[in-house]
N, C-alpha and C positions, 0 to 999 in steps of 0.2 A: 674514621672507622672504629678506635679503638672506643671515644664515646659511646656510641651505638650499641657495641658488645658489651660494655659495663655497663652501662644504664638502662639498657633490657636487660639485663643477665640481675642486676642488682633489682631492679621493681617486677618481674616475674620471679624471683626466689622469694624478696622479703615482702613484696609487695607494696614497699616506701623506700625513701632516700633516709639517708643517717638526718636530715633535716624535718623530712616529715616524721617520722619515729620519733627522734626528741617533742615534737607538738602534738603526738600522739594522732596521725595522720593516716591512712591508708588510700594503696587505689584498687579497684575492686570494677571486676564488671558491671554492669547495668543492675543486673539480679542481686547482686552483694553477693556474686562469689570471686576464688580468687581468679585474678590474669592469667591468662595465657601467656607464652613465649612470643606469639606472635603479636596479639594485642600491644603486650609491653615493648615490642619493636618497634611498631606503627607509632605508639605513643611518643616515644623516646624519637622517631625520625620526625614527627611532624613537629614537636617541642621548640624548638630554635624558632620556626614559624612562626609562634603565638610572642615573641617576644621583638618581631618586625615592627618597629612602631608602637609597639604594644597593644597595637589591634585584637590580636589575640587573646589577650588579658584581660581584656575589658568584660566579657562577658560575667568575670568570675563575682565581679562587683555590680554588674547592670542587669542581669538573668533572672529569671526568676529561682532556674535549679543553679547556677552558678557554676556553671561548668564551661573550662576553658578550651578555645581550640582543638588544643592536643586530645583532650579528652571526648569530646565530640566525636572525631573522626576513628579513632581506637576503639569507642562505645567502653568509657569506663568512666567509674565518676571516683572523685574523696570522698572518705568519710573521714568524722572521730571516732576513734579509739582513743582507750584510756592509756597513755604512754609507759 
């Protein structure tokens, strides 16, 4: 539980993890504005998912747009930013 509240509460305020920010990372709705509370929940509850086998994962490198499970289902994508 406490995951879920931090890690929606952390990517709907800053819109990244202290990991993506260091690689100058962001996630961002479809349109490139920022998440929602709710988006950032979905994302964060489907997350664990994408890392089953790694099935999830795979898109990020086999896609055309590169976008992972979690992100799919949320309707959010990464971008760069300059860190």
């Amino acid at each position: 539980m406490a995951f879920v509240v931090v890690g929606a509460g952390v990517g709907w305020l800053a819109g990244r993890s202290i990991g993506k920010g260091l690689v100058g990372l962001r996630v961002v709705n479809r349109d490139r504005t920022a998440i929602t509370p709710g988006r950032a929940a979905v994302r964060t509850l489907v997350y664990p998912f994408s890392f089953i086998l790694g099935l999830g994962l795979i898109p990020i490198v086999t896609a055309k747009r590169r976008r992972a499970l979690h992100d799919k289902v949320a309707g959010t994508v990464v971008i760069y930013i300059s860190p």
